[in-house]
C-alpha positions as CSV (number, residue, x, y, z in Angstrom):
1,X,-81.6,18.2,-41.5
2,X,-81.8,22.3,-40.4
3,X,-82.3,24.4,-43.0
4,X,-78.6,26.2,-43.4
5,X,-76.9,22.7,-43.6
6,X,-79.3,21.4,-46.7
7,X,-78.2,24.9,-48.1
8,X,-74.8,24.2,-47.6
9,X,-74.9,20.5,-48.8
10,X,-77.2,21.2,-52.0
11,X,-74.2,23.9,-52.9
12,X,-71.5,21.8,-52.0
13,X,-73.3,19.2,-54.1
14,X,-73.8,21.6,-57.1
15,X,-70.1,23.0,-57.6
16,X,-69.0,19.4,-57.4
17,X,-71.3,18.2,-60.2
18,X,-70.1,21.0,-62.2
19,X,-66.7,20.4,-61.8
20,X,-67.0,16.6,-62.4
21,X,-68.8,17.3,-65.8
22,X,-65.7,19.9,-66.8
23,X,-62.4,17.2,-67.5
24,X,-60.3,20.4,-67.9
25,X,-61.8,22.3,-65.4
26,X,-61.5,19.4,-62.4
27,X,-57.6,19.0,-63.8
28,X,-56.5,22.6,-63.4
29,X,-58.4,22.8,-60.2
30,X,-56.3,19.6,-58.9
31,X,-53.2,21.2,-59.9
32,X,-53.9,25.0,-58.5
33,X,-55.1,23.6,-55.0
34,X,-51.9,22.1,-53.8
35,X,-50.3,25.7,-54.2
36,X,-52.1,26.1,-50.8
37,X,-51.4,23.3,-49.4
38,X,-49.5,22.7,-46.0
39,X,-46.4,21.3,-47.6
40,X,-46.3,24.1,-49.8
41,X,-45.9,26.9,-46.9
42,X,-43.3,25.2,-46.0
43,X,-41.9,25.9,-49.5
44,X,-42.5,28.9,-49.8
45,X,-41.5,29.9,-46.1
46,X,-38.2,28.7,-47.0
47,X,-37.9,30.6,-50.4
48,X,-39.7,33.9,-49.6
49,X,-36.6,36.0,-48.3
50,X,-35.2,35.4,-51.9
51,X,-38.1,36.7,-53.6
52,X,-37.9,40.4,-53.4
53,X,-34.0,39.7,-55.8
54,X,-35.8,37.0,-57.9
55,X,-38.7,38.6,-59.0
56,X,-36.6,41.7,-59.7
57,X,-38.6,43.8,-56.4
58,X,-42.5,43.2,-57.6
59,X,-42.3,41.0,-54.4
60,X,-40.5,44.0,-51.9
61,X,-38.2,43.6,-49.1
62,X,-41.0,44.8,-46.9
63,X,-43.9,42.6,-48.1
64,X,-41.6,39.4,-47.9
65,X,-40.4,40.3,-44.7
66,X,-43.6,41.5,-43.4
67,X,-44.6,37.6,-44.6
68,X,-41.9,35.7,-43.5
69,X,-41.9,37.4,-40.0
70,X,-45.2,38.5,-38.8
71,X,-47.3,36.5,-41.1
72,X,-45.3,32.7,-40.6
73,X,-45.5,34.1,-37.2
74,X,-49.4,34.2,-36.6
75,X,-49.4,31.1,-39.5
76,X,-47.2,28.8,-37.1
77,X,-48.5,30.1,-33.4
78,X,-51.4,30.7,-34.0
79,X,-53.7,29.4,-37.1
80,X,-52.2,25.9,-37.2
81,X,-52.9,25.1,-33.1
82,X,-56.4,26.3,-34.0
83,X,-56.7,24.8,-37.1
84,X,-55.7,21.4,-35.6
85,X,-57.9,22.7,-32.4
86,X,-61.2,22.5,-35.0
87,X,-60.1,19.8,-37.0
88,X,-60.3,17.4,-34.0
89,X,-63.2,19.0,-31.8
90,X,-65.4,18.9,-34.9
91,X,-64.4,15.9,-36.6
92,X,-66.6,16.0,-39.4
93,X,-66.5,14.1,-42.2
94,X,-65.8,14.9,-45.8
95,X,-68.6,15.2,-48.1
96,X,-68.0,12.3,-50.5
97,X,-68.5,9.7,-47.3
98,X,-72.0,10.5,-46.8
99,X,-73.1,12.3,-49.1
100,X,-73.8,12.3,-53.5
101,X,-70.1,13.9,-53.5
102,X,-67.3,12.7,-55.9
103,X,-63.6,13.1,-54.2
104,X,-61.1,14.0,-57.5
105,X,-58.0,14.0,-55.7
106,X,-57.1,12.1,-52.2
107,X,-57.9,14.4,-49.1
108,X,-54.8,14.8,-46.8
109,X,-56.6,14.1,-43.8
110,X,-60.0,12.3,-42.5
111,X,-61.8,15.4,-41.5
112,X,-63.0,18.4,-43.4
113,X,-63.7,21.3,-40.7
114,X,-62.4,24.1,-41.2
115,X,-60.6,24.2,-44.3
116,X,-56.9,24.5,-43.9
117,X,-55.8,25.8,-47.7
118,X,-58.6,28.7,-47.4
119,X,-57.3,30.1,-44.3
120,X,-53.5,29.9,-45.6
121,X,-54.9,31.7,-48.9
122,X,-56.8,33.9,-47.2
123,X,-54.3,35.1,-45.0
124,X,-51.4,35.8,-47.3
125,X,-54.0,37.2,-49.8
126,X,-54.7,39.7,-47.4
127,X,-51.6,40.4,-46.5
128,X,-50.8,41.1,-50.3
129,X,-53.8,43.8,-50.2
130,X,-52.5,45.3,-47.5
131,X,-48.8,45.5,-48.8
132,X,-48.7,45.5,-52.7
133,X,-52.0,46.6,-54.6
134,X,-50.3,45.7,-57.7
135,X,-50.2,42.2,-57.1
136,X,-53.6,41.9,-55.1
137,X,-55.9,41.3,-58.1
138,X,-53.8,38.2,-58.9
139,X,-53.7,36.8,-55.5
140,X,-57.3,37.8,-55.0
141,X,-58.5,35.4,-58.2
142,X,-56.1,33.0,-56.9
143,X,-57.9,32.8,-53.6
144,X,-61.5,32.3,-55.2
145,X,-60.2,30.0,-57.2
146,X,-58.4,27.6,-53.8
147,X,-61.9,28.6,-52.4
148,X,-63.5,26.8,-55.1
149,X,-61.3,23.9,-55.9
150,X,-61.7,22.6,-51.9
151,X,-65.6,22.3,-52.9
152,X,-65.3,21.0,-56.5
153,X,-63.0,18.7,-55.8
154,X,-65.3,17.2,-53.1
155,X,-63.0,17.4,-50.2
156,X,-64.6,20.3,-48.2
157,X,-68.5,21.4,-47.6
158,X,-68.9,25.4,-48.6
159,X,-69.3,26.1,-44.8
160,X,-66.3,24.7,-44.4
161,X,-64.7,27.0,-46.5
162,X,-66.2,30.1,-45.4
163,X,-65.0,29.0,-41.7
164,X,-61.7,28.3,-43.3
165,X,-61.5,32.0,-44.7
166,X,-62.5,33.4,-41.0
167,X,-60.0,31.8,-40.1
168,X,-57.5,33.0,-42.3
169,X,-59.0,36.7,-41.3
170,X,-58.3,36.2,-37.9
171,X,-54.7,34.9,-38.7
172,X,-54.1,38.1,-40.3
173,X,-55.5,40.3,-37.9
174,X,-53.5,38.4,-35.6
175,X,-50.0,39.3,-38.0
176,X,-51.4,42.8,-38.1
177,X,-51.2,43.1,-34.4
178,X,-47.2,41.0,-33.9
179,X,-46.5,43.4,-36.2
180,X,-46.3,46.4,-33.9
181,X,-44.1,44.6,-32.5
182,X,-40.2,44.0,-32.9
183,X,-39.4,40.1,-33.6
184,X,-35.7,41.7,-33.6
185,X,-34.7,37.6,-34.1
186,X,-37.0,36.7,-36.8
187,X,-36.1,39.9,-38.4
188,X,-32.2,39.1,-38.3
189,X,-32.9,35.6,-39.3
190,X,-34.6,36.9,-42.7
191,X,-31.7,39.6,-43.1
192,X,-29.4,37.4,-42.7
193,X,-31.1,35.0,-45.7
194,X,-32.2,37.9,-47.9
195,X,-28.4,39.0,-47.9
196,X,-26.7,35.7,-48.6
197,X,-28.8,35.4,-52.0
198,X,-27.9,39.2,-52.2
């Protein structure tokens, strides 16, 4: 085995064990990492144009419709297709089928590369630092923490994370650039949303 993947496996290894001795710890962690999850975006896709009224306007209009627009935009088009892309190019397996690594909670798929709930944190994570500095240092610990539950859970290798996050990156470079752009129908679609709760 190279070098870099005995590095990666012996930390993947070590964040597991440490999660596995901490009841409390692996619990939370189990809980927290489906607020990342696939399903999820869904959720949250549908209920983001009534977010700025709900949360009284610490989520703005313009952060949940940069979100909604540009950011579901490179999400659906373009880090899903290449998420899937890697998934089944790769096909590597999780950790816990070869390796001294204890799965916690059911993986929703076979394969672990790249991991799908960094990206999707990393990428509306960013967005938030971009858009609302208020709320970044929340969203920021929030993405550590998906980061970490992925490996101490036992359903992803570190690397796989990290690849997860540049993925993530590039999806929001990717929103960055759609939004110099005017999605006039996206952007009625959310109008039309945000003013029927409004």
């Amino acid at each position: 085995m190279k070098l870099p993947l005995k590095i990666d496996l012996y930390l993947t290894q070590s964040i597991n064990k440490f999660v596995c001795k901490n009841s409390y710890l692996s619990s939370f962690l189990s809980y927290i990492t489906h607020t990342s999850g696939g399903r999820t975006y869904i959720l949250y896709f549908l209920i983001i144009p009534f977010l700025p009224k709900l949360t009284n306007y610490i989520i703005s209009t313009e952060l949940a419709n940069f979100i909604w627009v540009y950011g579901g935009s490179a999400f659906m088009f373009f880090q899903v297709p290449i998420y899937f892309s890697l998934k089944y190019i790769f096909k590597r397996d999780r950790p816990y089928l070869h390796h001294d690594v204890t799965a916690i909670i059911n993986p929703p798929d076979k394969f672990s590369f790249p991991s799908g709930h960094s990206a999707s944190a990393t990428l509306l994570t960013l967005i938030i630092i971009t858009l609302s500095p208020i709320l970044a240092p929340y969203f920021i610990v929030w993405m550590l923490i998906i980061f970490l539950s992925r490996v101490g859970l036992g359903l992803h290798y570190v690397s796989d994370v990290f690849f997860g996050a540049a993925l993530g990156s590039l999806s929001f470079f990717v929103a960055t650039q759609l939004s110099k752009y005017d999605l006039s129908l996206s952007h009625k679609i959310f109008e039309s949303l945000f003013n029927f709760y409004n």
